[in-house]
N, C-alpha and C positions, 0 to 999 in steps of 0.2 A: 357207703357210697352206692346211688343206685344208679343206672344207663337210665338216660332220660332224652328221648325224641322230641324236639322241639317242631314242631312239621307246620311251617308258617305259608300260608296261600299264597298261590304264584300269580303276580299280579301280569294281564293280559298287556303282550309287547306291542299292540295299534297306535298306541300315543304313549306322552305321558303320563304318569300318574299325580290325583289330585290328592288333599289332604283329608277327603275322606276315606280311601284306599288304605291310607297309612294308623289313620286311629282307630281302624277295624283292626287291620291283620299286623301293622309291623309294631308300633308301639307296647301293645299291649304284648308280644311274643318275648319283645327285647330286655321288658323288662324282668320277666319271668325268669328267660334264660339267665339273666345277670346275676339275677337272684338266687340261683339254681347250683348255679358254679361257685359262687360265694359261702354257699352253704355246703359246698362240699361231694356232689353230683358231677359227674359225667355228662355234658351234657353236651347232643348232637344238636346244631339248629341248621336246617336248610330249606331251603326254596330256588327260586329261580322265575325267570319270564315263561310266561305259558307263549307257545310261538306260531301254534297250529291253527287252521280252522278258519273260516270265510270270513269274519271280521277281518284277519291279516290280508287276504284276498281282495277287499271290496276297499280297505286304505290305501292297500300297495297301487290299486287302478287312478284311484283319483291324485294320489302323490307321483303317476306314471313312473313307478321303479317295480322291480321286481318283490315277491313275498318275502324273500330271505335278504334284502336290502334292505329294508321296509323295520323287519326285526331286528337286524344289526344296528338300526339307527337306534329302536329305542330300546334293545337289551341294554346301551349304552347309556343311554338318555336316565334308565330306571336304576341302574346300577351304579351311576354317581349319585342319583338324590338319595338310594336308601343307604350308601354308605355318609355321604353328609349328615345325615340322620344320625348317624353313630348304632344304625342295627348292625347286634353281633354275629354275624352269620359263620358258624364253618365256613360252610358253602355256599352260595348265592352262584345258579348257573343257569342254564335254557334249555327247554327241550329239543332243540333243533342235534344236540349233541352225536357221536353214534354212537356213544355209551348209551344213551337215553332209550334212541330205536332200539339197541339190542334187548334191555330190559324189557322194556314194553314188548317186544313180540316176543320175547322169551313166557312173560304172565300172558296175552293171551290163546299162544300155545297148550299152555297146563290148564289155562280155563276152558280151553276150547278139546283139548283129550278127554279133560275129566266132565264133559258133557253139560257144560252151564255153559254154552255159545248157540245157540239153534238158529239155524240159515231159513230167512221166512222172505214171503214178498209182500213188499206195503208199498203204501202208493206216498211219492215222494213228491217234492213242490217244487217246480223248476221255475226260475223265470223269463215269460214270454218274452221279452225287448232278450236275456241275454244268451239264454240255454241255460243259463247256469243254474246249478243245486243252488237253492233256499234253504238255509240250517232252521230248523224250527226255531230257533230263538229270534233270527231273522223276520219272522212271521206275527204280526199283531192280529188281533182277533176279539169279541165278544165270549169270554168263556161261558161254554155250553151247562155248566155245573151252577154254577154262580151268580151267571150274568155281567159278569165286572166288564168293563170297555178295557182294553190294555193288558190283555191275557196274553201269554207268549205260545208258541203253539210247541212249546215241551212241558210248560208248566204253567200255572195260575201265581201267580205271587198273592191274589186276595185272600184267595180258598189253600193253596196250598198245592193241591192238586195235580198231578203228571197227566199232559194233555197230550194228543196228537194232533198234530198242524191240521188235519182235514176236518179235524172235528170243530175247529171253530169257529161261529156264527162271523158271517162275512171276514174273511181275513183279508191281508193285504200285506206286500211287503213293506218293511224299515225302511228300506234303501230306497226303494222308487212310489211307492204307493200302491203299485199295479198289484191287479189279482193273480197269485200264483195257479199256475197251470200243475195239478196234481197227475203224477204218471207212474207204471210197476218198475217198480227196481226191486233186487233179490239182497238184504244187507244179515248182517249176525244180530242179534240180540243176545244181551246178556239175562239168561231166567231168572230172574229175579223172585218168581214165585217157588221158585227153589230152596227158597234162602228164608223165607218167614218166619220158618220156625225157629232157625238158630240166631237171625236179627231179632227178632223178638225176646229169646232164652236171655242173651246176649245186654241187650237195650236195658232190661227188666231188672239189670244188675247194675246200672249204671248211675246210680239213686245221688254220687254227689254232683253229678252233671246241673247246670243252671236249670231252672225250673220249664222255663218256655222253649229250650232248645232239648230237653226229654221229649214233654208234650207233644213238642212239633214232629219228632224223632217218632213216636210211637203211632202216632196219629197218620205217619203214612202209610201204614203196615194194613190198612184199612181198606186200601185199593191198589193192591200191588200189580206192574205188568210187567213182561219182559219190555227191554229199555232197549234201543236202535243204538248198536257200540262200532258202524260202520258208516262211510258218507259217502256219496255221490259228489265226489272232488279229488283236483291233483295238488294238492298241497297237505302233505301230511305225511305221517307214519305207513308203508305198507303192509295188507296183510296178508300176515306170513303162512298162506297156506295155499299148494299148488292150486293152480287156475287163477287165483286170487291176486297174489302177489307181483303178478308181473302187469296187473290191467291198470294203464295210466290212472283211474277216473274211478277208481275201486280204493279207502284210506281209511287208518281208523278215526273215531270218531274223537275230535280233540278231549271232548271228556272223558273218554277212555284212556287215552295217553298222559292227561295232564296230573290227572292225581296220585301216577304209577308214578311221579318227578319225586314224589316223596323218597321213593326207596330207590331208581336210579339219582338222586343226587347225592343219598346216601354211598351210594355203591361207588362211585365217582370221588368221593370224598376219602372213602378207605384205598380206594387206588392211588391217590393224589399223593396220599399220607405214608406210602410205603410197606402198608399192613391190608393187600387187597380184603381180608376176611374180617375188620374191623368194624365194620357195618354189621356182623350179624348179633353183636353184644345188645344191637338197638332194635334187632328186626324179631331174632330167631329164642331171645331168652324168657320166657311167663313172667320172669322177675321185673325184665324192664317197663319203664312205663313211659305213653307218647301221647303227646297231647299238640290240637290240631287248629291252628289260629287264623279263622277267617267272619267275614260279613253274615248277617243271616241270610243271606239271598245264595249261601252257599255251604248251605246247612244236607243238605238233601243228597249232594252229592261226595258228602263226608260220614253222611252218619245211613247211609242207603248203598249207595252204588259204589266207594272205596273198600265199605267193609261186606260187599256182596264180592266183589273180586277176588278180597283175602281169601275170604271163605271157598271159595270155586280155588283157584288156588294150591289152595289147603286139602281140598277135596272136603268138605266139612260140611257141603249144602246139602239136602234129600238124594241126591244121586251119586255122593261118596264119592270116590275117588284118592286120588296121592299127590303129596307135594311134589310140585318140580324141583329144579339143580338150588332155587334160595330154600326151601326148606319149610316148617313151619313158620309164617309169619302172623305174628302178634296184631290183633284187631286194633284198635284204637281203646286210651284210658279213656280219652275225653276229646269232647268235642266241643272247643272253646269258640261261640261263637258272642261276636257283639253287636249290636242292632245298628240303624244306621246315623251318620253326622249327616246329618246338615248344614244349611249356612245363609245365616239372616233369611231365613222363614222359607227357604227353599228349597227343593232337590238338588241335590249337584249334578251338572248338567253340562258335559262342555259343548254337546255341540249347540245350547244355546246362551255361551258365554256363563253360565252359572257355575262359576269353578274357581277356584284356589289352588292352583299348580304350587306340588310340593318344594320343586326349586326355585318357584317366587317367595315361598314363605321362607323360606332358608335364605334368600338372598338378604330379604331385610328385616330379621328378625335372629337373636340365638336358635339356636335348635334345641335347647334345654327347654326355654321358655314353652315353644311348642307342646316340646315331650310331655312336661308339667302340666299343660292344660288338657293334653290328653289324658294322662291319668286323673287327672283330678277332677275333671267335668265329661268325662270323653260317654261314648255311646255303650258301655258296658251289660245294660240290660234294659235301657230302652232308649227310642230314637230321642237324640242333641242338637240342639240347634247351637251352631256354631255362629257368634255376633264378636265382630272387630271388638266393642265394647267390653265385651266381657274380657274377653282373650288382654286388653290391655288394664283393664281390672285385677285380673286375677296376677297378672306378672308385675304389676306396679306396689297392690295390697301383699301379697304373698309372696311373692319370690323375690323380691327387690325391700320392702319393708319389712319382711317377716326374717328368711331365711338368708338373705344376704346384707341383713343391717347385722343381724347378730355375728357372722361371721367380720364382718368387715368391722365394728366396734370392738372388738374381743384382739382381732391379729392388732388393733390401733396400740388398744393399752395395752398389749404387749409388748409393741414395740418400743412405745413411748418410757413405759418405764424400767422396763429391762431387757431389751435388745434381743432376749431369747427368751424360749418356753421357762421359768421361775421352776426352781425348786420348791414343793410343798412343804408346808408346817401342819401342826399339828389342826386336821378337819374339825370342824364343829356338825353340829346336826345338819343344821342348813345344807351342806356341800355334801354328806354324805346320800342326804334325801335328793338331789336333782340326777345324781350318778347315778343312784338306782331306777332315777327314772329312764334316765336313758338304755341306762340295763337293761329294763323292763322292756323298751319299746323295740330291740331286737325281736324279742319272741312274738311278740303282737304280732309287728311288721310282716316279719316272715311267714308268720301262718297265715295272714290274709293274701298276700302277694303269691303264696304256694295253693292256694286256692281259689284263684282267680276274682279276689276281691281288690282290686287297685285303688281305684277309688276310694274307700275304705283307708285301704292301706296308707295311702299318700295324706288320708286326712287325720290318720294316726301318728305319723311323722309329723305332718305339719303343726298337732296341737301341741308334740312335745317339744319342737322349736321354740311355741309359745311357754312354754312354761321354763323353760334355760333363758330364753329372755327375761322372764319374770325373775328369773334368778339374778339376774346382773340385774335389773331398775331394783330391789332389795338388798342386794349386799350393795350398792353403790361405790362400786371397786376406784373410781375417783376423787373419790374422798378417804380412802387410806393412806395417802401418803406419809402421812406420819406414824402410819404403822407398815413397814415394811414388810413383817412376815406374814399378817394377816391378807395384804395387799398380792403379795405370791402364793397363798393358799387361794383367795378365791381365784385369781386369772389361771393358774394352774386347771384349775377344778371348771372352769370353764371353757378352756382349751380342751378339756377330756372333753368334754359333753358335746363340743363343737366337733370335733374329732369322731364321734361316735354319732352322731347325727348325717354325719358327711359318708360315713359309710353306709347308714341307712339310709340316704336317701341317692345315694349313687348307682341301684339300676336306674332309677326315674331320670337321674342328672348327669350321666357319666362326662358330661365333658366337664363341666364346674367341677363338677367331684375332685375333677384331675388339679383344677385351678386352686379350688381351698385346698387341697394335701400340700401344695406346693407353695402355698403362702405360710403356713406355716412353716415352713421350712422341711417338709417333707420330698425325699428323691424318690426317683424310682418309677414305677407305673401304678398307680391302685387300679382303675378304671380301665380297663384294655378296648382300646378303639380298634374298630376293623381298616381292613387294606383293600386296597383295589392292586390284584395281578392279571398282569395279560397273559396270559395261558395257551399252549396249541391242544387242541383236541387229543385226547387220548388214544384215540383211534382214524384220525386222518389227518397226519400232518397237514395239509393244506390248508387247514380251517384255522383262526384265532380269536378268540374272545377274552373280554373281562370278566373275572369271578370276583364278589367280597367275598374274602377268608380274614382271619389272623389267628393270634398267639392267645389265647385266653386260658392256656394250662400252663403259663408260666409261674416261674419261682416266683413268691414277692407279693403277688396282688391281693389284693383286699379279701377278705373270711369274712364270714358273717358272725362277727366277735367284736368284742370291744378290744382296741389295741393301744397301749400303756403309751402315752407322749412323753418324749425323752426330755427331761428340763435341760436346757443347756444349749437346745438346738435352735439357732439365728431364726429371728423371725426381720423380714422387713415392712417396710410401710407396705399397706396396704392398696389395691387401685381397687375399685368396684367390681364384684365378678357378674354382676349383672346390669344391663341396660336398662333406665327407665324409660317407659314409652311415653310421647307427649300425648298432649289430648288430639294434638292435630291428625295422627294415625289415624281414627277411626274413620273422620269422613274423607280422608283421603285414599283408605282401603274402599269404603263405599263407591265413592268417586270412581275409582277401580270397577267396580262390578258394573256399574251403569255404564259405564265406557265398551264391555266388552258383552255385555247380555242383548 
């Protein structure tokens, strides 16, 4: 058994989230993890709503309610759709926490003793119409490096590049249009040119990483600067150092806080749990390993500025230093990032209607179906254009004809002819060759899905469904009835293979998953769904919010094994575990998007 850190991106609390948010960071995490546990791992998954930072500001003004009203709405809003989802979270909680401040100013205390924090004056962007601080992301521009129109004034998305907001040809605010008024403010920087050498040592080891998320990883080591880890704003984290800490208008910089939710959600989690020092199995051991599930637009500050912190930290960067009170913390194994979905030819866009809100797709739609098309087409290593068409293709050809005809013909004539799973007779070749194949496509399966090959994986399942079909249109189990024992060996022999396909394809499916165990006549839970608890803050009673947790280290749930079906055990008729989509969905989702674009 190894500790394995599942550390899934916190998706931003200003709205809801759309479903390309979800087939970046959550699907692809969930099934992993499922995977992970299955096979016999420890495995911590957590995240939470990122809650800081002037986007929460610039909503809360136009929704006229407060910043921390504003993220209660949609900590909530986000935390029923990813638990609808069926993501297995430990933890799912929010930065707003004061478990969350205390971590965070506890790391940048130890980053800032051990001399990776340097207090510098830069000229910051205020806006004329309101006073207020401009977040460089806030800021569009002409990048100075590249040329690109739509440069953000922290970073280039063309080129790649970390920019600073004055450096870019004609900028203008997001919000209003106007020119930002640039003025000295005195903020921390994290040195990052401190750190080159051991992000680079580091990086240079990290060889089974996706090819373009290395590349892109190593490629920034090529212009490194100290990075701005302080804001000119009163919503946030204070920092924690005399003079500092007490000035309304003085916070840390939400990316500073938000990636530290990694190891405060953990720490929260071990509190939660009864075992406060639980967490450090995932943080403090070389053994363990943590892998880091988000979009490539958020690559940079996973594989740069997360594992630059560690390191400061750790004392680990060119100016040495000693761990604080958490100790050695472990860098990152990997940094799973996925490129972007799309949807019918377009960027996803809410503010101009170009979106698919995760709780509409779940309204009418399974959430299997979804998860399905995510792994099976989703944005893994390059950008997916997400089309009604397809999405009703692929669930009507594949999940519904494929993997839920075989299911639902196999529980029929089981039921029809012997009311229970049949006692086996003696196999012939035929029945022993499609077992093995199922055999076989555990290890397949599991080695692509443990290495971030889903797609892949899901199209390895899927072809062995096809061939256990091909098993029944050949033994033609409907036409034995005049051989009864013959008749009980094949449906037996295909109840296994049904049974062993349901396991494998149960991170991808976990709510069917739970449907087929239980039409065959199976009790219990194979598939462990998560819960929504309302929770009071660990550290001020006053406060309450929802967390997803559950049970996923229970007795009973599914191994990544084949598991022997008991002849004997009631099966009844069967009802469909899956929906056929009509044709009329597509132009009525269409209909949908011109309505609101």
């Amino acid at each position: 058994m190894t500790h394995i850190l599942s550390a899934v991106a916190w998706p931003y609390a200003n709205g809801p989230r759309h479903i390309g948010h979800v087939a970046g960071f959550g699907v692809p995490s969930d099934v992993f993890s499922r995977h992970m546990r299955m096979a016999g791992h420890d495995v911590l998954m957590v995240s939470g709503t990122d809650e800081h930072g002037t986007p929460i500001l610039v909503q809360a003004d136009k929704e006229g309610v407060t910043p921390q009203e504003l993220a209660d709405r949609y900590n909530r809003v986000i935390v029923e759709d990813l638990h609808q989802l069926g993501l297995s979270y430990d933890l799912f909680t929010r930065t707003t926490t004061r478990n969350h401040y205390a971590v965070v100013q506890e790391m940048f205390r130890t980053v800032h003793k051990n001399g990776y924090m340097v207090e510098q004056t830069t000229m910051g962007a205020i806006s004329p119409s309101t006073g207020r601080t401009l977040p460089d992301r806030y800021i569009e521009g002409t990048c100075p490096i590249c040329g690109y129109d739509g440069a953000r004034g922290d970073q280039c998305d063309n080129c790649g590049n970390q920019l600073d907001a004055i450096d870019l040809i004609n900028p203008h605010s997001r919000i209003n249009g106007e020119t930002p008024k640039f003025v000295e403010s005195n903020h921390f920087f994290l040195d990052l040119p401190a750190f080159v050498d051991a992000l680079g040592d580091w990086l240079r080891t990290r060889t089974e990483w996706r090819p373009n998320v290395l590349k892109f990883s190593l490629n920034l080591l090529d212009d490194v600067r100290p990075r701005a880890m302080t804001r000119d704003i009163d919503w946030g984290i204070p920092v924690p150092l005399e003079g500092w800490e007490s000035n309304p208008s003085k916070r840390l910089y939400v990316w500073f806080d938000a990636v530290i939710g990694y190891l405060s959600a953990s720490i929260e989690w071990a509190r939660r749990s009864g075992d406060p020092d639980a967490w450090r199995a995932f943080w403090n051991d070389p053994e363990a390993r943590s892998y880091y599930f988000m979009g490539k637009d958020n690559i940079t500050f996973h594989s740069q500025i997360w594992p630059a912190e560690l390191l400061g930290y750790d004392g680990r960067g060119s100016k040495g230093g000693a761990p604080g009170a958490y100790g050695n913390l472990q860098l990152p194994t990997e940094v799973v990032s996925s490129e972007f979905l799309n949807v019918e030819g377009q960027k996803f866009s809410s503010s101009r209607g170009v979106v698919i809100y995760v709780r509409d797709m779940l309204a009418r739609y399974q959430p299997d179906a979804f998860r399905y098309y995510v792994a099976s087409a989703g944005p893994e290593t390059q950008d997916v254009d997400f089309t009604w068409a397809d999405f009703q293709r692929r669930t009507n050809d594949e999940l519904v004809a494929g993997w839920g005809n075989l299911v639902n013909r196999t529980a029929n004539l089981v039921h029809k002819n012997f009311g229970a799973i049949p006692e086996p007779g003696q196999r012939q070749p035929i029945d022993e060759g499609v077992l093995a194949t199922t055999t076989t496509a555990f290890g397949r399966v599991g080695e692509l899905i443990a290495t971030h090959r889903q797609r892949a994986a899901v199209a390895e399942a899927m072809k062995t469904v096809g061939e256990v079909n091909k098993y029944v249109s050949d033994t033609e189990p409907w036409k034995l009835k005049t051989d009864p024992d013959r008749l009980a060996t094949v449906l037996h022999t295909v109840t296994q293979a049904v049974s062993d396909l349901n396991t494998i394809l149960s991170p991808f499916l976990p709510h069917s998953a739970q449907q087929v165990h239980e039409a065959f006549g199976g009790t219990g839970t194979i598939a462990p769904q998560p819960r929504i608890d309302e929770v009071t803050d660990l550290d001020d009673d006053s406060r309450h919010y929802p967390i997803i947790t559950g049970d996923y280290r229970a007795e009973g749930l599914a191994t990544w094994e084949p598991k022997a079906v008991v002849p004997g055990t009631p099966v009844a008729k069967p009802t469909p575990i899956f929906t056929k989509l009509d044709d009329s969905i597509v132009e009525e989702e269409l209909d949908r998007l011109r309505e609101t674009a």
